[in-house]
C-alpha positions in Angstrom: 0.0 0.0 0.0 3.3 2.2 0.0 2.6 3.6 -3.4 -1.0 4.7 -2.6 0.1 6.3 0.6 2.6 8.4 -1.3 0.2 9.3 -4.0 -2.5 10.2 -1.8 0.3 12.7 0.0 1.1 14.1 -3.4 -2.4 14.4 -4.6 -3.3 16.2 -1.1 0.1 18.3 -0.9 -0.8 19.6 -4.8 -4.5 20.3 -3.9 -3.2 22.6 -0.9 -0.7 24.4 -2.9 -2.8 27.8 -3.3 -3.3 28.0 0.2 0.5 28.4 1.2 2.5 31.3 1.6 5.3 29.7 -0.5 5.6 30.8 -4.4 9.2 29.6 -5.3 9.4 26.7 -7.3 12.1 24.9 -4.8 9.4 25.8 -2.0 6.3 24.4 -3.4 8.2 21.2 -5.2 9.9 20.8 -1.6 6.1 20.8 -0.1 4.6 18.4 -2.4 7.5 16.4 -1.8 7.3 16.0 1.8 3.8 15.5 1.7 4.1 12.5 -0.4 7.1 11.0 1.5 5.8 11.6 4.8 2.2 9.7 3.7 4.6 7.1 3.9 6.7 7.5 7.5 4.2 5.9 9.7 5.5 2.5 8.6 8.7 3.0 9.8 7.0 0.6 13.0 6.9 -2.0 11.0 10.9 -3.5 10.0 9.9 -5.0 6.6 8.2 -2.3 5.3 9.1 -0.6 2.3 10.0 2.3 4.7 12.4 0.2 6.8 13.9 -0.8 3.5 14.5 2.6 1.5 18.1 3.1 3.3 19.1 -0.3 4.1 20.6 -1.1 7.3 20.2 3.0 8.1 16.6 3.1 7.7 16.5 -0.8 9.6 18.3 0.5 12.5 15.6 3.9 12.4 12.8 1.5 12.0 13.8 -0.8 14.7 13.6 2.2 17.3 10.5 3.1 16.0 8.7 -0.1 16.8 10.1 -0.3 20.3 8.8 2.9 21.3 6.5 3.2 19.0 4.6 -0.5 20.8 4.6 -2.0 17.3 2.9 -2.1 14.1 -0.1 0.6 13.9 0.6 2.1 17.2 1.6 5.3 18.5 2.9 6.5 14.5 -0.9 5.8 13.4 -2.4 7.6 16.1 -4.6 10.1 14.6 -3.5 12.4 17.6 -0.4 11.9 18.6 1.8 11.0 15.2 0.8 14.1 13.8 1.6 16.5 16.7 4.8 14.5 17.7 6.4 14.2 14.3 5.3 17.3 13.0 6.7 18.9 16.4 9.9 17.1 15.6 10.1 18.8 12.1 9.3 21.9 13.4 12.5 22.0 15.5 14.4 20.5 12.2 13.0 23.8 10.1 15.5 26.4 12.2 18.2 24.5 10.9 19.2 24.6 7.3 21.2 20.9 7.7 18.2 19.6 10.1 15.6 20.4 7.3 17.8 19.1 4.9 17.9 15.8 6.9 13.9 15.7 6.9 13.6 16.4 3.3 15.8 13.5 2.5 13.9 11.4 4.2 10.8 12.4 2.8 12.4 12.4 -0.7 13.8 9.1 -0.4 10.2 7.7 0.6 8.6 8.9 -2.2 11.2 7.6 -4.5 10.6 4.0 -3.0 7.3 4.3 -3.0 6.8 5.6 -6.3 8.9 2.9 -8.0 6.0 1.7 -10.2 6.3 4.8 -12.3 9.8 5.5 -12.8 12.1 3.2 -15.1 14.4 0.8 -14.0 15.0 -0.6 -10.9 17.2 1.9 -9.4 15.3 4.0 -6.9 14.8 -0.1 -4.8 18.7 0.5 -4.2 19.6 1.8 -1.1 22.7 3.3 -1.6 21.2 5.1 -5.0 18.0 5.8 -3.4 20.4 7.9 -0.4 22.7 9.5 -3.0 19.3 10.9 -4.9 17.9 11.5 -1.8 20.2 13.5 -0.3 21.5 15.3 -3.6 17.7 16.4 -4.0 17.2 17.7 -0.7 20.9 19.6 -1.2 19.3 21.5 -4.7 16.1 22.5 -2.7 17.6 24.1 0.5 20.3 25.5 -1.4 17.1 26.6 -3.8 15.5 28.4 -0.9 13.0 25.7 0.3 14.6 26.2 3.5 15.0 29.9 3.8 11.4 30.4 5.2 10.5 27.1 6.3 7.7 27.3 8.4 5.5 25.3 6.6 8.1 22.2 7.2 5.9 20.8 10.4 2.9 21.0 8.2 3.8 19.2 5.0 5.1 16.7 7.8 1.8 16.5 9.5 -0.7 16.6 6.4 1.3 13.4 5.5 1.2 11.5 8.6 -2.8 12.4 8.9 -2.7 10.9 4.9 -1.7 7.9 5.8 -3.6 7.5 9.0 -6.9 8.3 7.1 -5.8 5.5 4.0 -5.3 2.9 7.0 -8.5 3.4 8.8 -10.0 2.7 5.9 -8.8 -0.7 5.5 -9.7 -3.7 7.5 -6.7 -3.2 9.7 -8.0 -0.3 10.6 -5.9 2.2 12.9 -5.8 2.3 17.2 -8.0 4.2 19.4 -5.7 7.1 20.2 -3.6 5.9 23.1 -4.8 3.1 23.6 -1.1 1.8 22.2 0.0 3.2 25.6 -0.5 -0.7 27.3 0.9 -2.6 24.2 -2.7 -3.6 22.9 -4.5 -0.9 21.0 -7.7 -1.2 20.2 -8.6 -0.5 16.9 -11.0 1.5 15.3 -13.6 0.4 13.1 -13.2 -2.0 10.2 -12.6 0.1 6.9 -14.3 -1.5 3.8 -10.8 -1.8 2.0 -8.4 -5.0 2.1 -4.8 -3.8 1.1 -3.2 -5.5 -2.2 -6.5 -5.7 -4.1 -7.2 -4.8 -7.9 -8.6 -1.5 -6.7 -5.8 -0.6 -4.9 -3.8 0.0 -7.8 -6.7 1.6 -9.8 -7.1 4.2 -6.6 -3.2 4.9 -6.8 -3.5 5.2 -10.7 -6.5 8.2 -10.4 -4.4 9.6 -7.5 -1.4 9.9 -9.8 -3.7 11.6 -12.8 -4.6 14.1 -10.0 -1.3 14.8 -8.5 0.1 15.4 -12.1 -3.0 17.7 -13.1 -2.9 19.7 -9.9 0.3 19.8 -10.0 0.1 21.6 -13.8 -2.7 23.8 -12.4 -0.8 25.3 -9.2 3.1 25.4 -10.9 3.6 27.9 -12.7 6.9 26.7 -13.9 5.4 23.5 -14.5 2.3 24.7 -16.8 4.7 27.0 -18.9 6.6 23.6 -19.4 3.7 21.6 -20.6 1.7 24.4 -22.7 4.9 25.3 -24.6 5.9 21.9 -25.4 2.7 20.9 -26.1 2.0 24.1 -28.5 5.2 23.0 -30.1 3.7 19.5 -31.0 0.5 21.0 -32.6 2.5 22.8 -34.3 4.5 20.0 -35.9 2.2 17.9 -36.4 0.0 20.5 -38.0 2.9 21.3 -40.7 3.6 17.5 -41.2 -0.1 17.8 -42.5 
């Protein structure tokens, strides 16, 4: 369910573009970003998650922490209360600090990217060492880009992702704890969602979340509209002199 998670962030990040008080392309790509890789950092409690695997034995070693004080799978990092506040407080702190935010952005980029394998060629983003190399080299060209100069928004982008991922959880069978009831090492769980994880449908709600990020994204960038009018302009044209 990685993919749909980060997706879903994407899509949500996108939609919440207008509303921000960011209007520099490293800014509002840096947003987007995080949302989308955050959607995907609650499953850091679990050690075989595509989250524990996106740095190797780094991301292991984080994971592995997580799930001790975290009391396990769908515990205290899918509490609809306290994941949000906690690890959105956490990247508040890291925004004060150009390398700290730089550290968070990584992260959040190298989620996405391992998340988001189904659309990107080759194999390479599944490598660790590649996947912390791209990770890190993106999150260098945003901060040094001025995604970090005024980075309030940082805790935000953190939090909208986490609450993303809580909300696609509780709606599957699985469901997602009572908040705090992880306290005692047995949460009890919210209602059954309708949704089982892995189905047919899965992949068909990840593909209409991608078709929206990508339209959304067109619609609030700028940069990114100017991109796709002129080269698509440049087509019609062709084509229209081929005829």
């Amino acid at each position: 369910m990685g993919h749909t998670h980060a997706v879903s962030g994407i899509a949500v990040g996108a939609a919440l573009l207008p509303v921000l008080p960011v209007d520099r392309l490293a800014g509002q790509v840096a947003w987007v970003a995080c949302c989308g890789g955050m959607a995907l950092l609650p499953d850091l409690d679990h050690e075989s998650s595509t989250a524990a695997r996106m740095w190797g034995p780094l991301s292991r070693l984080l994971a592995g922490l997580v799930v001790r004080i975290g009391q396990g799978h769908r515990g205290a990092t899918h509490d609809v209360v306290v994941a949000p506040v906690v690890l959105g407080g956490a990247a508040y702190l890291a925004s004060f600090h150009r390398w700290a935010a730089m550290v968070v952005l990584a992260l959040a980029i190298g989620l996405a990217l391992r998340a988001c394998h189904f659309v990107i060629p080759g194999e390479y983003e599944k490598s660790w060492p590649i996947n912390l190399l791209a990770s890190a080299a993106g999150a260098w060209w945003l901060v040094d880009n001025g995604a970090a100069t005024h980075a309030q928004w940082l805790p935000y982008a953190v939090a909208v992702g986490v609450l993303v991922h809580i909300v696609g959880d509780s709606l599957t069978e699985g469901s997602v704890p009572i908040p705090f009831s992880w306290l005692d090492g047995k949460p009890n769980r919210m209602g059954k969602g309708p949704l089982t994880t892995g189905r047919w449908y899965e992949h068909l709600i990840a593909s209409g979340l991608l078709i929206a990020s990508a339209f959304l994204l067109y619609l609030h960038i700028p940069q990114i509209k100017e991109i796709v009018d002129t080269s698509a302009e440049a087509i019609v044209t062709t084509l229209a002199g081929l005829g």
